[in-house]
C-alpha positions as CSV (number, residue, x, y, z in Angstrom):
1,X,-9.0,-11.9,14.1
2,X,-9.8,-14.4,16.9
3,X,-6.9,-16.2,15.4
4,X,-4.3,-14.3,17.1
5,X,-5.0,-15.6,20.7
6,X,-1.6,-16.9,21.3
7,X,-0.5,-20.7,21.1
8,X,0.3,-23.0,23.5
9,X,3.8,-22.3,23.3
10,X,3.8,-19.1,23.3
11,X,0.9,-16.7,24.7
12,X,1.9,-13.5,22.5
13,X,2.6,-15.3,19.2
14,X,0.4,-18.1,16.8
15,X,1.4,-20.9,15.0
16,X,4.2,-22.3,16.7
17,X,3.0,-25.5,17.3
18,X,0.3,-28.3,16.6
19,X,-0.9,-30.1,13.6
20,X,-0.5,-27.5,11.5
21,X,3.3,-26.4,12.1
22,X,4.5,-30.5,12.0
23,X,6.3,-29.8,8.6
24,X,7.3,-26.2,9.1
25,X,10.9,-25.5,8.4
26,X,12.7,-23.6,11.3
27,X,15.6,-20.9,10.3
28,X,17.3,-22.7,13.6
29,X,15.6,-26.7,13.2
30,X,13.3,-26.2,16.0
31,X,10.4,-23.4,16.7
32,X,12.4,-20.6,18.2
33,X,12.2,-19.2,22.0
34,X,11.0,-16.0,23.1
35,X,10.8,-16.4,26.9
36,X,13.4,-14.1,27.1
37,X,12.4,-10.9,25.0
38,X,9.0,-11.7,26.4
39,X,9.8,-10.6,30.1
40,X,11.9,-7.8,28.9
41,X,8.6,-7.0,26.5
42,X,6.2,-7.6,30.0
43,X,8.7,-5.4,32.1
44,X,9.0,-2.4,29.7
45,X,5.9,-2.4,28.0
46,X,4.1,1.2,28.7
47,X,0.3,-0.4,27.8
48,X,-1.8,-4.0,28.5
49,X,-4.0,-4.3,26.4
50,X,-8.0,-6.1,27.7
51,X,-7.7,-9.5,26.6
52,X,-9.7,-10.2,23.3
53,X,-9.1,-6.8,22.5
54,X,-8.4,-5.2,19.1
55,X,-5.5,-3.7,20.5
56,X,-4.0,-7.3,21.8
57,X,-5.5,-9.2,18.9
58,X,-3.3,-6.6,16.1
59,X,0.1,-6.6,19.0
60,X,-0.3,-10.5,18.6
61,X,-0.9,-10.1,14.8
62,X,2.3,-8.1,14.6
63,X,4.8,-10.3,17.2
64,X,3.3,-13.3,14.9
65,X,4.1,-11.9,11.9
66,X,7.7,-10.5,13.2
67,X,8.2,-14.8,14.4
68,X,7.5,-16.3,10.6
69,X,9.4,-13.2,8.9
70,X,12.7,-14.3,10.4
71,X,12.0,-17.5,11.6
72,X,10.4,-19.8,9.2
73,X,12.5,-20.4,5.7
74,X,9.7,-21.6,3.2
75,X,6.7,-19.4,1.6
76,X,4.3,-22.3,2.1
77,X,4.8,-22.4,6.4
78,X,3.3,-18.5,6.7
79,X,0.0,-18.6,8.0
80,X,-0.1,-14.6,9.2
81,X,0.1,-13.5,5.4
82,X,-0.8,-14.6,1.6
83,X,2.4,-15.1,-0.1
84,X,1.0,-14.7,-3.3
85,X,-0.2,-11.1,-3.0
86,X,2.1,-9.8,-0.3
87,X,3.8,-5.8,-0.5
88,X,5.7,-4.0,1.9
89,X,7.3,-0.9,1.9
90,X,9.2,1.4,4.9
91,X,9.2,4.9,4.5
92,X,7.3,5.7,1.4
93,X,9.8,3.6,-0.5
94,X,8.4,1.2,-3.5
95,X,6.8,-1.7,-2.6
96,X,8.3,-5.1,-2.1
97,X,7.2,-8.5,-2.2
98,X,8.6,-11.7,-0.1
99,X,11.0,-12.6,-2.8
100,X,12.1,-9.0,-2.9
101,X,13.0,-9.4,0.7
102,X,14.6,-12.6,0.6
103,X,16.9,-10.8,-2.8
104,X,17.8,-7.9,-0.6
105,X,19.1,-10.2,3.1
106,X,15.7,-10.8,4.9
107,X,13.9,-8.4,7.2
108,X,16.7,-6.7,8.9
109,X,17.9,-4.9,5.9
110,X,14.8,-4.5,4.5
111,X,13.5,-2.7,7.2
112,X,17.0,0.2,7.3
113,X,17.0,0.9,3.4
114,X,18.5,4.2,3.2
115,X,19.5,6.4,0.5
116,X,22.6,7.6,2.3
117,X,25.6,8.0,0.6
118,X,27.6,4.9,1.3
119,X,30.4,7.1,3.3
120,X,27.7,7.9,5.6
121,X,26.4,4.2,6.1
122,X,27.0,3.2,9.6
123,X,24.9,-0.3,8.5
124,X,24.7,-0.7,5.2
125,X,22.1,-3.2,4.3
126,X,24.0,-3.4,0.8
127,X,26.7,-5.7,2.4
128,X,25.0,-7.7,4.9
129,X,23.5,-11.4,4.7
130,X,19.9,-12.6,6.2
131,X,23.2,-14.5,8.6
132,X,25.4,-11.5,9.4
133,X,22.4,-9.0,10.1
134,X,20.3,-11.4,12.3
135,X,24.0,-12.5,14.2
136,X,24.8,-8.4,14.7
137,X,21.3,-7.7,16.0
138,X,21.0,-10.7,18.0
139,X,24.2,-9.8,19.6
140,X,24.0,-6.1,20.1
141,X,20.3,-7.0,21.6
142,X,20.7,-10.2,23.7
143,X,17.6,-10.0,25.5
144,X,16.0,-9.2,22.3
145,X,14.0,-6.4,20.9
146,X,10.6,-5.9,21.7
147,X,7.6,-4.7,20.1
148,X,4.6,-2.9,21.6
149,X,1.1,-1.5,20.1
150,X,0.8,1.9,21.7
151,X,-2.4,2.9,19.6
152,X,-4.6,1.4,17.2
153,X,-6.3,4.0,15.1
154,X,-8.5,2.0,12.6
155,X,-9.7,-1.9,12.4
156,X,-9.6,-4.4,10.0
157,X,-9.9,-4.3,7.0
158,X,-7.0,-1.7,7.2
159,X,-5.6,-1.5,10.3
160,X,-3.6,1.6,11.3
161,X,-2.1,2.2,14.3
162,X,1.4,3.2,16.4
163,X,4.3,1.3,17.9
164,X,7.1,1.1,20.0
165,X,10.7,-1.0,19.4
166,X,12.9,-1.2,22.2
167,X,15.8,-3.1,24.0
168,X,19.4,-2.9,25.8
169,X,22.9,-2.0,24.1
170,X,24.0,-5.2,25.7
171,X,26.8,-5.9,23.2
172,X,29.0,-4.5,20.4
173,X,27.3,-2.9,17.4
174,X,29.6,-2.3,13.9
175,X,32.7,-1.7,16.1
176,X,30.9,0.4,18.9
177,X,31.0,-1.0,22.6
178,X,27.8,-1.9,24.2
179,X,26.8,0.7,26.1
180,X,23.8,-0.8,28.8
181,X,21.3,1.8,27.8
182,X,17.8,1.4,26.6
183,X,17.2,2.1,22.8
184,X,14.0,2.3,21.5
185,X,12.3,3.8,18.8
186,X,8.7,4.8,17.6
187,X,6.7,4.5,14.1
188,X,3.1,3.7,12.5
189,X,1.8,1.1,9.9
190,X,-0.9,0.5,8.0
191,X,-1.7,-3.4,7.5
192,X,-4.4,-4.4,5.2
193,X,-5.8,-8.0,5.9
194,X,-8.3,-9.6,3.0
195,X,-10.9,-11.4,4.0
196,X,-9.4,-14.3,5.9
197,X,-7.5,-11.6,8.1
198,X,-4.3,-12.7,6.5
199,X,-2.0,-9.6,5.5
200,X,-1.6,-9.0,1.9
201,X,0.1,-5.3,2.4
202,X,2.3,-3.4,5.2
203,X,3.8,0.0,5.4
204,X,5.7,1.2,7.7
205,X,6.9,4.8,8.8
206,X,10.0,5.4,11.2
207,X,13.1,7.0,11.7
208,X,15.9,4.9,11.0
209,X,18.2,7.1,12.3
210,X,16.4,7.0,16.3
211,X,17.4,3.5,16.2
212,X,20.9,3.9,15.0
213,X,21.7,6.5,16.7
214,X,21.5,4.8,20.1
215,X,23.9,2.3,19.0
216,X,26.7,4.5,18.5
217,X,27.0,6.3,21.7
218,X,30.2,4.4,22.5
219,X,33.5,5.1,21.1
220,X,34.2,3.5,18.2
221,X,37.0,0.4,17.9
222,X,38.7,3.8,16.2
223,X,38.4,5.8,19.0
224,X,36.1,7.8,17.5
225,X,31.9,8.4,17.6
226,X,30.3,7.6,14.1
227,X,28.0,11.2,12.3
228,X,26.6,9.4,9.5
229,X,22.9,7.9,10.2
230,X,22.6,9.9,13.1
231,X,19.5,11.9,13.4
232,X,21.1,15.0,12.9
233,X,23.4,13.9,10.5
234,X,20.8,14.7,7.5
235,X,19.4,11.4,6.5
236,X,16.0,12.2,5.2
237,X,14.0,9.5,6.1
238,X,10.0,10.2,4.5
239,X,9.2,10.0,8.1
240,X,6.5,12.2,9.1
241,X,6.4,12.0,12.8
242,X,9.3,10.8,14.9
């Protein structure tokens, strides 16, 4: 995994840059910035990790990953994963690959499927874009949201471990005021790499509902708080922990 050393661009994240990214399509025309959500990731972050270490080589893996995922448009720029064999699945639900993703809006909605009633939706990845989800997040989360490895509990070639998510209600979310406060949220995956360390499946475990829920502390542009997707408001998530 000595792959995931960082870049010269970026000292969390690979393959931003250099010989090999020279025809690499950019969601935004250029490589994309993370200098900000990087100092709100080095001022929050609970752990640092030794350098060379298998806990900062799989952190890097996963910010790496995160950076193609939502930042590069064609199959053929991903260097993290192998296209060709790819599955991911959140909660225990079926297993999707990359064109699955793209079908359903992109990362954002694939990572809160839910099989709330649609009443109960307070994001509903049903009606949103790859656009509208990654302009709503961007702007509830101007500073970004970070990602931390909190425990790694296996190595390659399947890699389990535990993370953290977490930012600032810094804008408006689905007609709810930003509020200031930090939201975060906690989960494990598994990731198994073949052998060229490039990821070929992901699951992921978390609480959709410990994320939402922290964006609808404000009163609502009805003057009202939101119940559904609220931890408490019965959304069974296959979540074992959290």
């Amino acid at each position: 995994m000595d792959q995931y050393k960082g870049s010269d661009v970026d000292k969390y994240r690979c393959f931003m840059s250099g010989e090999g990214e020279k025809n690499t399509t950019w969601r935004l025309g250029v490589p994309p910035n993370f200098d900000v959500v990087n100092k709100l990731f080095e001022e929050g972050r609970t752990k640092i990790w030794p350098s060379g270490s298998l806990e900062e080589q799989v952190q890097n893996m996963l910010k790496t990953w995160e950076m193609e995922l939502f930042h590069k448009m064609k199959a053929e720029d991903f260097k993290t994963v192998d296209v060709t064999k790819l599955t991911l699945s959140v909660n225990g639900r079926k297993p999707l690959t990359r064109q699955d993703v793209v079908k359903i809006g992109g990362g954002y909605n694939m990572f809160l499927q839910t099989s709330l009633s649609k009443n109960l939706r307070m994001y509903d990845p049903s009606e949103e874009t790859v656009d509208t989800a990654h302009k709503l997040f961007t702007t509830t989360f101007p500073r970004g949201f970070a990602v931390e490895i909190l425990q790694v509990y296996s190595g390659p070639p399947i890699i389990a471990y535990k993370f953290r998510h977490w930012g600032y209600m810094e804008g408006p979310f689905k007609g709810h005021p930003p509020t200031g406060e930090l939201v975060e949220m906690f989960g494990v995956s598994t990731i198994e790499l073949d052998e060229n360390f490039k990821i070929v499946n992901v699951e992921f475990f978390f609480d959709r509902g410990e994320l939402l829920a922290g964006l609808m502390k404000g009163v609502s542009a009805t003057g009202a708080t939101t119940a559904g997707d609220s931890i408490t408001s019965g959304e069974s998530s296959a979540c074992p922990f959290s």
